[in-house]
N, C-alpha and C positions, 0 to 999 in steps of 0.2 A: 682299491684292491678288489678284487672280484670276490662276489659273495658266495661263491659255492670253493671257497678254499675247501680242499678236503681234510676233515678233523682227524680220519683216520694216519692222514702221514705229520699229525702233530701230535705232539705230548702233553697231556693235562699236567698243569704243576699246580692247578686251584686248591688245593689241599694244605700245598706249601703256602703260597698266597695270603691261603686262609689265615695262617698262623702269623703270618705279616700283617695280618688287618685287611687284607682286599676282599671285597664283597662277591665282585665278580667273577667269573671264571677265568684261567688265565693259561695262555697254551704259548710252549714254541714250538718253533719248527726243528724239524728231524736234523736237518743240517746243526743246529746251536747244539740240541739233545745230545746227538753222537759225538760231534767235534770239540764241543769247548763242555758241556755239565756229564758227562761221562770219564770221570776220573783214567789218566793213563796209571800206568804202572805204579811210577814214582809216587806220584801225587796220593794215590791209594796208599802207599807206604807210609807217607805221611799222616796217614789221619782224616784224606779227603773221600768223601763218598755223592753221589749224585744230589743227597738229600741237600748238604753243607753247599755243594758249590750252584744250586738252583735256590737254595734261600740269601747267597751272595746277589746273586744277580736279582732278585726279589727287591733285596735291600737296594740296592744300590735304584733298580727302578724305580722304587717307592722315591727317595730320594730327588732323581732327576722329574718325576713328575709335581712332586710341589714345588719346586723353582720354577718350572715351565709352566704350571697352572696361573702363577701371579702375573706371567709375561704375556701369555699367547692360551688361543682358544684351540688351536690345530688338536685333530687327534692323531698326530703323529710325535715321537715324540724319540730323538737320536741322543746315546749317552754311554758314554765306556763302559765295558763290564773288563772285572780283570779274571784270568785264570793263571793257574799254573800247569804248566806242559814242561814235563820233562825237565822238571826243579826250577823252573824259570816262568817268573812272571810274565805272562804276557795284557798286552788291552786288545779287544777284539772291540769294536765301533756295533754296535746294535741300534733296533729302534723296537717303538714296540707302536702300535694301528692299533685305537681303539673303536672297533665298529660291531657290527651283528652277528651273533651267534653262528646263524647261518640264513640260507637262501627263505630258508620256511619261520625263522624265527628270531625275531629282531632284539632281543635283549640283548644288552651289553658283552662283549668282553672283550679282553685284550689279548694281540697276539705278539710276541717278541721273534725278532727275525734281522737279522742283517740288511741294511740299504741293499743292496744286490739283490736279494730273494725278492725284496717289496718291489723293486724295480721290474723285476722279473714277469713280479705278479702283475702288474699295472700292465704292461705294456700290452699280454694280449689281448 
């Protein structure tokens, strides 16, 4: 993944994170942000709000990475998130790249993103 991903077209959810237990910082990308942790309509009618369906996807993170920590050293790391769209469950396939902050600053964090995005990013 290239290191000058830029932070400004991702979302900090480190806050939420936080509240999960992660130390790091933890960002997605605008594509997940808008489409899948940005409540529609319904969904908001229900009871769901960005904070709810980004501490889902937290959870479920957390989750997929201690089963993958006992298997494999990769920091990549692919695992269903589910949402609701329009009263209906859906799974969207994510991953999340654990690598450097950025180009000037190598501390940890994690970014959650769809294979497609990461593929995206790799290739150029």
């Amino acid at each position: 993944m290239s290191k000058d991903k830029p932070r400004n077209k991702q979302k900090d959810i480190s806050e939420i994170a936080k509240e999960a237990g992660l130390l790091i910082p933890v960002f997605v990308t605008s594509e997940i942000w808008d489409s899948w942790i940005t409540p529609d309509q319904k969904s908001k009618e229900e009871g769901e709000n960005e904070k709810s369906r980004a501490t889902n996807l937290i959870n479920g993170f957390l989750y997929y990475m201690r089963v993958h920590r006992q298997t494999s050293k990769s920091n990549l790391i692919y695992f269903p998130a589910k949402f609701k769209k329009d009263g209906e469950e859906q799974t969207l396939q994510v991953m999340s790249y654990l690598g450097p902050l950025d180009e000037n600053d190598n501390r940890p964090c994690i970014t959650i993103m769809t294979p497609e995005e990461y593929e995206a990013e790799t290739v150029q």
